[in-house]
OpenMM code with the backbone's topology and positions (N, CA, C; nanometers):
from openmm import Vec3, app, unit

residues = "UNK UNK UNK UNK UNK UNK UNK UNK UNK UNK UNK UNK UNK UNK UNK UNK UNK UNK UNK UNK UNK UNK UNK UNK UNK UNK UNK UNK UNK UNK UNK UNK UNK UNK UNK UNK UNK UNK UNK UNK UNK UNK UNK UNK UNK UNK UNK UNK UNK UNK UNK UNK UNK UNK UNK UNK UNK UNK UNK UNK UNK UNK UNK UNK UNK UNK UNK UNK UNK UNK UNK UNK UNK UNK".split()
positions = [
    Vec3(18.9315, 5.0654, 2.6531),
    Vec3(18.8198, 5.0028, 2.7195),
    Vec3(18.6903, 5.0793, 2.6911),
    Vec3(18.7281, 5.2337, 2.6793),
    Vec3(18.5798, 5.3048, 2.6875),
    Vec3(18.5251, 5.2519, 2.5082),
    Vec3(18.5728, 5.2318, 2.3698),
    Vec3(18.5182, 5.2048, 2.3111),
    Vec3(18.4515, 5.0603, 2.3146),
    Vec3(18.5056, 4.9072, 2.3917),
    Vec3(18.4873, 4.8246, 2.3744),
    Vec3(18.3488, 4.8305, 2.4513),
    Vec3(18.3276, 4.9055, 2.6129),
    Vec3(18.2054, 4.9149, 2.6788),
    Vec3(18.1049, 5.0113, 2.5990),
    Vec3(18.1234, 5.1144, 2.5055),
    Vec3(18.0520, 5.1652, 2.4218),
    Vec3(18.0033, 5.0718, 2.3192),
    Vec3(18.0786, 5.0231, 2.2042),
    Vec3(18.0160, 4.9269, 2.1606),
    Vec3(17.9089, 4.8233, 2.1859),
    Vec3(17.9806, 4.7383, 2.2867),
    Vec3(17.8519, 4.6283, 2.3851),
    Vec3(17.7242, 4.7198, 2.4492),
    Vec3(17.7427, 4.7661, 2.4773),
    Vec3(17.6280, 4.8643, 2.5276),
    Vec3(17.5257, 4.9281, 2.3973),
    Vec3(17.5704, 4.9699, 2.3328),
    Vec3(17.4939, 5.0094, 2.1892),
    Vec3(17.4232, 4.8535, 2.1597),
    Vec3(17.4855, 4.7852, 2.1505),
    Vec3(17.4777, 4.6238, 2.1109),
    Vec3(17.3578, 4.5281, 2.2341),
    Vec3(17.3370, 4.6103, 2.3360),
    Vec3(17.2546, 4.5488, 2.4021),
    Vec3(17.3359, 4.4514, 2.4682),
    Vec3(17.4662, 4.4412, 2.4724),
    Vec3(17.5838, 4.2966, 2.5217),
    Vec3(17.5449, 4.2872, 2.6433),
    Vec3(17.4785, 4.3002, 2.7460),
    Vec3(17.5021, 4.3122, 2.8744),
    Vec3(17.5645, 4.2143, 2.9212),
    Vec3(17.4559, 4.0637, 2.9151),
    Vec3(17.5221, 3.9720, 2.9434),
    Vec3(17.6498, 3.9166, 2.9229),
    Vec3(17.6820, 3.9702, 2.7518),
    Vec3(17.8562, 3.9614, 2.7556),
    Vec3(17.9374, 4.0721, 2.8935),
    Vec3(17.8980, 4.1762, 2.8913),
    Vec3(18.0095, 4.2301, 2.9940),
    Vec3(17.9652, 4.1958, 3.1256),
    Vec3(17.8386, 4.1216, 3.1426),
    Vec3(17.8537, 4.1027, 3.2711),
    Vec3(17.9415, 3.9583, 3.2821),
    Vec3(17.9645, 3.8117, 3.2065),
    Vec3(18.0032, 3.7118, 3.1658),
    Vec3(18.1476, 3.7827, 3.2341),
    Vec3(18.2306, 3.8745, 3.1242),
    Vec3(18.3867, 3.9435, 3.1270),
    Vec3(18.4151, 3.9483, 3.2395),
    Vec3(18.3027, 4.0339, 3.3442),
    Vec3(18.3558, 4.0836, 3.4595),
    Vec3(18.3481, 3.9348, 3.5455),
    Vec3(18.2813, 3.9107, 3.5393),
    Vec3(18.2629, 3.7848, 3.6421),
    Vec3(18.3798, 3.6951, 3.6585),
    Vec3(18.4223, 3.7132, 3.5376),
    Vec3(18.5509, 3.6011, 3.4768),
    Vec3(18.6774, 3.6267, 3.5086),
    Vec3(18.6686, 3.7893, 3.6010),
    Vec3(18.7497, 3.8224, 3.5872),
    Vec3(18.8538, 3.9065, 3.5199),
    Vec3(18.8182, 3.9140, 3.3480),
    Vec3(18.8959, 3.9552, 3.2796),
    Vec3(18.8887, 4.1560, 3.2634),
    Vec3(18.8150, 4.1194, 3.3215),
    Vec3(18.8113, 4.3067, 3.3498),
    Vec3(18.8114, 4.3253, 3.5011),
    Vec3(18.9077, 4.3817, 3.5895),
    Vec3(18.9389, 4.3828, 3.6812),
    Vec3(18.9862, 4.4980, 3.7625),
    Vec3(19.0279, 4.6065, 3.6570),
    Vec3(19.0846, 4.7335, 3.6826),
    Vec3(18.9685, 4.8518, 3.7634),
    Vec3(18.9983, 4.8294, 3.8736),
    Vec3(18.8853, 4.9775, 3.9340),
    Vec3(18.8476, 5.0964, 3.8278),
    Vec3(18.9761, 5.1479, 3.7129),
    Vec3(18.9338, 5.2865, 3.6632),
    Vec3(18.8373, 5.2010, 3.5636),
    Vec3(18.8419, 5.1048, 3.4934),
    Vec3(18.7949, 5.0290, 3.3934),
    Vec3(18.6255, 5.0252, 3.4584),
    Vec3(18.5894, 4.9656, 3.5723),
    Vec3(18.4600, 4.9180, 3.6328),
    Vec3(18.4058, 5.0763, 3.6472),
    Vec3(18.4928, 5.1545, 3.6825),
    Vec3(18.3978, 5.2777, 3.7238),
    Vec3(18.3246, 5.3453, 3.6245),
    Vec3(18.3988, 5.3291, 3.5263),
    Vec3(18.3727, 5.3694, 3.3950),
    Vec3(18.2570, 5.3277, 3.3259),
    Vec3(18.2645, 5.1985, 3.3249),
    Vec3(18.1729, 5.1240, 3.2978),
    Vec3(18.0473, 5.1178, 3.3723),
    Vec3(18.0683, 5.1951, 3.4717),
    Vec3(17.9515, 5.1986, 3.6113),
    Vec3(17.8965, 5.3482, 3.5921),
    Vec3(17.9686, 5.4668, 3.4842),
    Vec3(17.9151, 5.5393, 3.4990),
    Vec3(17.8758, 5.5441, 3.3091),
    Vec3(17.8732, 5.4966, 3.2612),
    Vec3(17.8576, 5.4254, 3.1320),
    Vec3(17.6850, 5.4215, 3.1445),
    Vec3(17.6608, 5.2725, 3.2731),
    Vec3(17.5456, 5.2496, 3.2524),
    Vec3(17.5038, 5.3495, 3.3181),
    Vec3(17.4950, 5.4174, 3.3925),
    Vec3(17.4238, 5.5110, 3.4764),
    Vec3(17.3391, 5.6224, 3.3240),
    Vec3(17.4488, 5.6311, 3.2596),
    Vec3(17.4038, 5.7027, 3.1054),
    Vec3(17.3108, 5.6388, 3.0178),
    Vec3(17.3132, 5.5144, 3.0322),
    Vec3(17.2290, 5.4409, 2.9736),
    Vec3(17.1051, 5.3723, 2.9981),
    Vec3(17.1025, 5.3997, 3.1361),
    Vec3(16.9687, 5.4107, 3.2400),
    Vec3(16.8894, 5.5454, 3.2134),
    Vec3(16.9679, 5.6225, 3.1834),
    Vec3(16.8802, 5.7807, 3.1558),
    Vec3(16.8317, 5.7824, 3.0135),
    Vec3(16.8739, 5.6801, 2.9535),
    Vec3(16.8260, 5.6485, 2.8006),
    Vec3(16.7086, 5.5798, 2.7711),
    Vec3(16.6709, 5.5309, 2.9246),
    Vec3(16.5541, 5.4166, 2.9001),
    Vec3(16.4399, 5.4430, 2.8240),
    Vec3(16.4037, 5.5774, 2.8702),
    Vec3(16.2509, 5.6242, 2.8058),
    Vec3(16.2472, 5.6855, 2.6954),
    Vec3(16.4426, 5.7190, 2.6251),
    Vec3(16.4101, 5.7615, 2.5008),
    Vec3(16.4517, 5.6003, 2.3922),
    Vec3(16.4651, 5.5209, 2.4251),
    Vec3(16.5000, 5.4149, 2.3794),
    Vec3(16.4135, 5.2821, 2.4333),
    Vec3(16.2977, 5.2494, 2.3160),
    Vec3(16.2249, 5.1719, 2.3713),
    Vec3(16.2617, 5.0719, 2.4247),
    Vec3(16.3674, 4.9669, 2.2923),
    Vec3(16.4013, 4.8592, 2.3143),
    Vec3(16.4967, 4.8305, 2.4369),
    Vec3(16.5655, 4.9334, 2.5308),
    Vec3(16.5842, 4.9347, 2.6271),
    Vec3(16.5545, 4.8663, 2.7494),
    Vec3(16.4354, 4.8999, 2.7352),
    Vec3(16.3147, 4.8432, 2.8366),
    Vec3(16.3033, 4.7022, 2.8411),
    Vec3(16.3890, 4.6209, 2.7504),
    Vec3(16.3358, 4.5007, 2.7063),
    Vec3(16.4882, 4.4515, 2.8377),
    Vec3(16.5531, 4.5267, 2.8306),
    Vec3(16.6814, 4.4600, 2.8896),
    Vec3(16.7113, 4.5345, 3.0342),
    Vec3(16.6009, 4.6140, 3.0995),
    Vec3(16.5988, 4.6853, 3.2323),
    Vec3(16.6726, 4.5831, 3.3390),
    Vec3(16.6335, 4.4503, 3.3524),
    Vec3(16.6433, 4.3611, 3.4137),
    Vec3(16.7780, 4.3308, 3.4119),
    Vec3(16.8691, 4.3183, 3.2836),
    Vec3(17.0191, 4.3022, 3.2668),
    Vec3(17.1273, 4.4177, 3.3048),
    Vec3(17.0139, 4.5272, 3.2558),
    Vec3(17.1212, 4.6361, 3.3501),
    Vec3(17.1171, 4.6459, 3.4850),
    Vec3(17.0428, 4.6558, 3.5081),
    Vec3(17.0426, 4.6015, 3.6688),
    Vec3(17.1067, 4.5122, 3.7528),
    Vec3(17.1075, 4.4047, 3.6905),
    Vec3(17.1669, 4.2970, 3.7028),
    Vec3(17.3734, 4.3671, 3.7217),
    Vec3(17.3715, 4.3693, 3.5819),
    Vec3(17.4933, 4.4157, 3.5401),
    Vec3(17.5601, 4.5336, 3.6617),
    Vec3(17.4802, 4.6071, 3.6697),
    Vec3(17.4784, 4.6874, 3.7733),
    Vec3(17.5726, 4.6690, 3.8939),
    Vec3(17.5016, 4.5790, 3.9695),
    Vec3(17.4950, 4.5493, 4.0681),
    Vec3(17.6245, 4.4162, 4.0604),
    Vec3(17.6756, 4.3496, 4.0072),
    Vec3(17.7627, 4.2709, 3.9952),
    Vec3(17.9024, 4.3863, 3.9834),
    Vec3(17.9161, 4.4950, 3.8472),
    Vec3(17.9730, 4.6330, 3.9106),
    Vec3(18.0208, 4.6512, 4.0067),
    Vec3(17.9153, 4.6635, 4.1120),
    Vec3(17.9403, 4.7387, 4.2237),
    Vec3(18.0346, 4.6135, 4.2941),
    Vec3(17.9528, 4.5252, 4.3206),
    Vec3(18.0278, 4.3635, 4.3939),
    Vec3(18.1942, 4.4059, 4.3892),
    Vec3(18.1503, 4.3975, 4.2083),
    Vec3(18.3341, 4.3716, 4.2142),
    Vec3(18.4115, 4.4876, 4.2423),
    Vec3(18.3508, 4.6098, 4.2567),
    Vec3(18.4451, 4.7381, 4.2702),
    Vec3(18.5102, 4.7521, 4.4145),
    Vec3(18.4223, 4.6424, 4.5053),
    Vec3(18.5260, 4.6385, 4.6650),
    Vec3(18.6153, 4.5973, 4.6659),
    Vec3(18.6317, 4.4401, 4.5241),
    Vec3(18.7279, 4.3854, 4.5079),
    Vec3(18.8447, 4.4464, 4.4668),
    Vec3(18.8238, 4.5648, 4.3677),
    Vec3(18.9137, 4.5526, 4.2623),
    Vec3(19.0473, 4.6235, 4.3135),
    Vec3(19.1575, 4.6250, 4.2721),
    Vec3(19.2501, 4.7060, 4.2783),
    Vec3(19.2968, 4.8461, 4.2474),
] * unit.nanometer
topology = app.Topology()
chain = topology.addChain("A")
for resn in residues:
    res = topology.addResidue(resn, chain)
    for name in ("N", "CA", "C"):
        topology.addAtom(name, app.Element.getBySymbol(name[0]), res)
């Protein structure tokens, strides 16, 4: 999982992993946390990575759907 959320993330995917989670298909608590501390790394990237900035709004987004589902998860 940690290369597939590395990849999309390099890739700007947000909306794909946020789409995944929503869907369900990623569901695993160690999987979301990961991915929750993923972006937290990639929030600290903002100001050395311009084009970043362009997608503040999706991580955020992404973020926060994360968290939603981490009460859910198992």
């Amino acid at each position: 999982m940690e290369f597939f959320f590395r990849i999309n993330l390099r890739k700007y995917n947000f909306d794909l992993l946020r789409e995944i989670i929503e869907n369900g298909e990623i569901d695993r608590r160690g999987d979301l946390q990961l991915l929750k501390e993923m972006i937290q790394k990639t929030k600290g990237n903002i100001g050395k990575d311009p084009k970043l900035n362009e997608y503040t709004e999706k991580i955020y987004r992404l973020e926060r759907i994360i968290s939603r589902q981490l009460l859910y998860s198992r």
